[in-house]
C-alpha positions in Angstrom: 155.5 130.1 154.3 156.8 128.1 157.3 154.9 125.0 158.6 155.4 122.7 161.4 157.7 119.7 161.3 154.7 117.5 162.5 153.0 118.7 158.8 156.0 117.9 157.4 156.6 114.2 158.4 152.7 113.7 157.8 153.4 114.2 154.6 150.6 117.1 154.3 153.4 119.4 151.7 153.8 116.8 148.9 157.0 115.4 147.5 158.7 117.8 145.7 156.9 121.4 146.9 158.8 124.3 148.8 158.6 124.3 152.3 160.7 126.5 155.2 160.1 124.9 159.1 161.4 126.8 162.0 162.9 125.0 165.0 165.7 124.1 166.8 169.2 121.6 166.1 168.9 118.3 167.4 172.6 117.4 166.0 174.4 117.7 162.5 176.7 115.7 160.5 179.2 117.4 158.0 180.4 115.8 155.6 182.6 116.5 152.4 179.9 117.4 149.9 176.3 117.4 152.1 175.6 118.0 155.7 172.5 116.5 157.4 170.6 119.0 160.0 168.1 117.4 162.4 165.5 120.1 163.2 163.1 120.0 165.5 159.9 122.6 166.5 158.3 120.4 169.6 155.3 119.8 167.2 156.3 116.4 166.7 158.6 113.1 168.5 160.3 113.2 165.7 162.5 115.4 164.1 162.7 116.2 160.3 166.3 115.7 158.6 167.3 118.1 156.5 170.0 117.7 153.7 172.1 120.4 152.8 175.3 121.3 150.7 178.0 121.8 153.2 179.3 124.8 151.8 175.6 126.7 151.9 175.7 125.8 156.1 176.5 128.3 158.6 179.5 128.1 160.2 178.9 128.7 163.6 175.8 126.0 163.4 175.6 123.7 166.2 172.8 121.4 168.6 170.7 123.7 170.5 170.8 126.7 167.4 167.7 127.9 166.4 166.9 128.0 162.7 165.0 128.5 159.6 165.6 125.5 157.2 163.7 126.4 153.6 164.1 124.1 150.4 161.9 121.1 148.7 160.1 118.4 150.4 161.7 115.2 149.3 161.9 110.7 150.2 164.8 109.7 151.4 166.4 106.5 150.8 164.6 104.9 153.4 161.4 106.0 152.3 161.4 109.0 155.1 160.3 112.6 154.6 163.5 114.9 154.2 164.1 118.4 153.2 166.3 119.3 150.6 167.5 122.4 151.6 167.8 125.5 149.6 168.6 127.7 152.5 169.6 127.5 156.1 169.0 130.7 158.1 171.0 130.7 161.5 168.1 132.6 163.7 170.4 132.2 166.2 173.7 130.8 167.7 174.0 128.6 170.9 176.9 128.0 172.7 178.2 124.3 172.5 180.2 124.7 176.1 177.0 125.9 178.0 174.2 124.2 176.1 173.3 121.0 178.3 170.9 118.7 176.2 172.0 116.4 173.5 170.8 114.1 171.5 170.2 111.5 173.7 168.2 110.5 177.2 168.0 112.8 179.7 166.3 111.8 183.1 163.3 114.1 184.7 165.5 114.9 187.5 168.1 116.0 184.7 165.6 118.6 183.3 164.3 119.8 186.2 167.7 121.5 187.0 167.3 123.5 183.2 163.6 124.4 183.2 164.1 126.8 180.4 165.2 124.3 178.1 162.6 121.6 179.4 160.3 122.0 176.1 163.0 120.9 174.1 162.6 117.8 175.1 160.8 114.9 173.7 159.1 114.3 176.8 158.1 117.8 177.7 157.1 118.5 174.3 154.6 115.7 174.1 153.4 116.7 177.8 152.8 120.3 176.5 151.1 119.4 173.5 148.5 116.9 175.2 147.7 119.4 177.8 147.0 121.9 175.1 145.0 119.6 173.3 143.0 118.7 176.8 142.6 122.2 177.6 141.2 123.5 174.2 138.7 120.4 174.3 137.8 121.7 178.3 137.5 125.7 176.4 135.3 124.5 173.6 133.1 122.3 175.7 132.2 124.8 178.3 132.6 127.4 175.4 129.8 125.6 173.7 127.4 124.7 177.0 127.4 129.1 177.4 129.7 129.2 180.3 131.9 132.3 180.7 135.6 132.1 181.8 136.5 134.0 184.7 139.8 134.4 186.0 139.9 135.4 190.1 142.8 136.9 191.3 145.0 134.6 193.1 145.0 135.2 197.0 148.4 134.1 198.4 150.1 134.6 202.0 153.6 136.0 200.0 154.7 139.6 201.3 156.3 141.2 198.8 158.1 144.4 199.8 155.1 145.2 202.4 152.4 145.3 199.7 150.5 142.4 201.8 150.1 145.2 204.9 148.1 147.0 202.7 145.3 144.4 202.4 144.3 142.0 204.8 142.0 138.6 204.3 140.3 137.3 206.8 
Protein backbone atom coordinates (compact mmCIF):
# COMPACT_ATOMS: atom_id res chain seq x y z
CA UNK A 1 0.00 0.00 0.00
CA UNK A 2 1.63 3.42 -0.97
CA UNK A 3 1.28 6.47 1.41
CA UNK A 4 2.41 9.93 1.15
CA UNK A 5 5.87 11.15 2.12
CA UNK A 6 4.20 13.85 4.44
CA UNK A 7 2.69 10.41 6.50
CA UNK A 8 5.92 9.21 6.34
CA UNK A 9 8.03 11.95 7.93
CA UNK A 10 5.04 12.35 10.60
CA UNK A 11 5.92 9.31 11.63
CA UNK A 12 2.11 8.03 11.21
CA UNK A 13 3.83 4.13 9.67
CA UNK A 14 5.85 3.15 12.85
CA UNK A 15 9.50 2.26 13.04
CA UNK A 16 10.07 -0.82 11.49
CA UNK A 17 6.59 -1.46 9.28
CA UNK A 18 6.52 -1.80 5.34
CA UNK A 19 5.75 1.09 3.51
CA UNK A 20 6.05 1.88 -0.53
CA UNK A 21 5.66 6.08 -1.38
CA UNK A 22 5.51 7.21 -4.86
CA UNK A 23 7.15 10.39 -6.08
CA UNK A 24 9.74 11.94 -7.78
CA UNK A 25 14.04 12.09 -7.39
CA UNK A 26 15.22 15.08 -5.74
CA UNK A 27 19.10 13.77 -6.13
CA UNK A 28 20.96 10.47 -5.36
CA UNK A 29 24.28 9.55 -4.01
CA UNK A 30 25.93 6.14 -5.02
CA UNK A 31 28.20 4.85 -3.14
CA UNK A 32 30.16 1.44 -2.90
CA UNK A 33 27.79 -0.61 -0.80
CA UNK A 34 24.40 1.78 -0.32
CA UNK A 35 22.96 4.55 -2.37
CA UNK A 36 20.72 7.21 -0.78
CA UNK A 37 17.48 8.33 -2.99
CA UNK A 38 15.70 11.55 -1.97
CA UNK A 39 12.02 11.16 -3.00
CA UNK A 40 9.75 13.52 -3.00
CA UNK A 41 5.56 13.38 -3.79
CA UNK A 42 4.75 17.44 -3.25
CA UNK A 43 2.86 16.32 0.01
CA UNK A 44 5.45 17.61 2.01
CA UNK A 45 8.75 20.49 2.23
CA UNK A 46 10.61 17.87 2.88
CA UNK A 47 11.68 15.00 1.19
CA UNK A 48 11.99 11.43 2.62
CA UNK A 49 15.64 9.73 2.14
CA UNK A 50 15.60 6.46 1.18
CA UNK A 51 18.58 3.97 1.66
CA UNK A 52 19.25 1.42 -0.69
CA UNK A 53 21.80 -1.38 -1.66
CA UNK A 54 23.53 -0.06 -4.70
CA UNK A 55 23.35 -2.98 -6.62
CA UNK A 56 19.27 -3.39 -6.12
CA UNK A 57 19.12 0.55 -7.87
CA UNK A 58 18.21 1.11 -11.41
CA UNK A 59 20.62 2.02 -13.60
CA UNK A 60 19.29 4.58 -15.54
CA UNK A 61 17.95 6.41 -12.15
CA UNK A 62 18.46 9.96 -11.99
CA UNK A 63 16.85 13.65 -10.43
CA UNK A 64 13.62 14.33 -11.95
CA UNK A 65 12.72 10.14 -12.34
CA UNK A 66 9.61 9.13 -11.07
CA UNK A 67 9.51 6.15 -8.76
CA UNK A 68 8.14 3.71 -6.43
CA UNK A 69 10.44 3.27 -3.39
CA UNK A 70 8.91 0.15 -1.08
CA UNK A 71 10.85 -1.30 2.03
CA UNK A 72 10.76 -0.69 6.05
CA UNK A 73 10.25 2.53 7.85
CA UNK A 74 13.36 3.11 9.88
CA UNK A 75 15.62 6.28 12.28
CA UNK A 76 18.44 7.33 10.88
CA UNK A 77 21.43 8.32 12.67
CA UNK A 78 20.31 11.63 13.19
CA UNK A 79 17.15 10.66 14.56
CA UNK A 80 15.20 11.30 10.99
CA UNK A 81 12.64 9.11 9.33
CA UNK A 82 14.28 6.98 6.42
CA UNK A 83 13.21 4.17 4.33
CA UNK A 84 15.14 1.09 4.09
CA UNK A 85 14.49 0.09 0.87
CA UNK A 86 13.57 -3.26 -0.29
CA UNK A 87 12.63 -2.31 -3.76
CA UNK A 88 13.02 0.61 -6.10
CA UNK A 89 10.70 0.60 -9.12
CA UNK A 90 11.92 3.05 -11.88
CA UNK A 91 8.06 4.29 -13.03
CA UNK A 92 9.90 6.22 -15.24
CA UNK A 93 13.21 7.65 -16.70
CA UNK A 94 14.05 11.41 -17.10
CA UNK A 95 16.55 12.71 -19.13
CA UNK A 96 19.47 14.46 -17.16
CA UNK A 97 20.44 16.87 -20.37
CA UNK A 98 16.82 18.22 -20.72
CA UNK A 99 15.54 18.07 -17.09
CA UNK A 100 15.99 21.75 -15.76
CA UNK A 101 15.36 21.73 -11.88
CA UNK A 102 17.84 20.57 -9.36
CA UNK A 103 18.23 20.42 -6.05
CA UNK A 104 18.67 23.76 -5.24
CA UNK A 105 16.93 27.44 -5.53
CA UNK A 106 15.20 28.27 -8.33
CA UNK A 107 13.69 31.91 -8.74
CA UNK A 108 9.80 32.46 -9.75
CA UNK A 109 10.84 33.93 -12.88
CA UNK A 110 13.03 30.63 -13.31
CA UNK A 111 9.78 28.40 -13.12
CA UNK A 112 7.57 30.38 -14.87
CA UNK A 113 9.58 29.55 -18.08
CA UNK A 114 8.86 25.45 -17.22
CA UNK A 115 5.26 25.50 -15.99
CA UNK A 116 4.91 21.85 -16.36
CA UNK A 117 7.40 21.10 -13.88
CA UNK A 118 6.31 24.15 -11.52
CA UNK A 119 4.64 21.62 -8.84
CA UNK A 120 7.82 20.04 -8.31
CA UNK A 121 8.91 22.63 -6.56
CA UNK A 122 8.96 23.39 -2.95
CA UNK A 123 7.35 26.53 -3.44
CA UNK A 124 4.61 25.49 -5.82
CA UNK A 125 3.92 22.53 -4.00
CA UNK A 126 3.17 24.33 -0.65
CA UNK A 127 1.09 27.03 -2.83
CA UNK A 128 -0.96 24.04 -4.32
CA UNK A 129 -1.51 22.41 -1.17
CA UNK A 130 -2.76 25.60 0.84
CA UNK A 131 -5.16 26.43 -1.92
CA UNK A 132 -6.52 22.98 -1.81
CA UNK A 133 -6.86 23.12 1.75
CA UNK A 134 -8.62 26.77 1.42
CA UNK A 135 -10.86 25.62 -1.19
CA UNK A 136 -12.18 22.35 0.42
CA UNK A 137 -12.80 24.50 3.69
CA UNK A 138 -14.77 27.27 1.08
CA UNK A 139 -16.72 23.52 -0.48
CA UNK A 140 -17.60 22.24 2.94
CA UNK A 141 -18.69 25.53 4.43
CA UNK A 142 -21.19 26.47 1.68
CA UNK A 143 -21.59 22.56 1.35
CA UNK A 144 -22.86 22.61 4.86
CA UNK A 145 -24.98 26.25 4.82
CA UNK A 146 -27.20 24.11 1.61
CA UNK A 147 -25.73 26.10 -1.15
CA UNK A 148 -25.43 24.35 -4.61
CA UNK A 149 -22.31 24.77 -6.80
CA UNK A 150 -23.01 25.98 -10.17
CA UNK A 151 -20.50 26.20 -12.76
CA UNK A 152 -21.57 29.02 -15.74
CA UNK A 153 -19.99 28.72 -18.81
CA UNK A 154 -17.27 31.13 -19.34
CA UNK A 155 -18.13 34.01 -21.92
CA UNK A 156 -14.87 35.16 -23.54
CA UNK A 157 -14.24 37.57 -26.70
CA UNK A 158 -11.60 34.60 -28.28
CA UNK A 159 -12.69 33.54 -31.92
CA UNK A 160 -11.71 30.35 -32.42
CA UNK A 161 -11.86 29.08 -36.07
CA UNK A 162 -15.23 31.26 -36.51
CA UNK A 163 -17.21 29.45 -33.80
CA UNK A 164 -17.73 33.09 -32.09
CA UNK A 165 -19.92 34.13 -35.52
CA UNK A 166 -22.23 31.68 -34.54
CA UNK A 167 -23.26 33.30 -31.27
CA UNK A 168 -23.35 36.78 -30.48
CA UNK A 169 -23.56 38.63 -26.71
CA UNK A 170 -24.75 41.63 -26.37
Amino acid sequence: MATSVADVLAKRLAAGSSGAVRGWVRSVRRHKRFSFVQVGDGSSWDSLQAVVATEQLPASLTTGSSVRVAGKVAEGRDGAVELAADEVELVGECDQASYPLQKKYHSPEFLREIMHLRPRSNRFAAVLRARSTAALALNNFFDEQGFVQVNTPILTSTDCEGAGEMFRVR
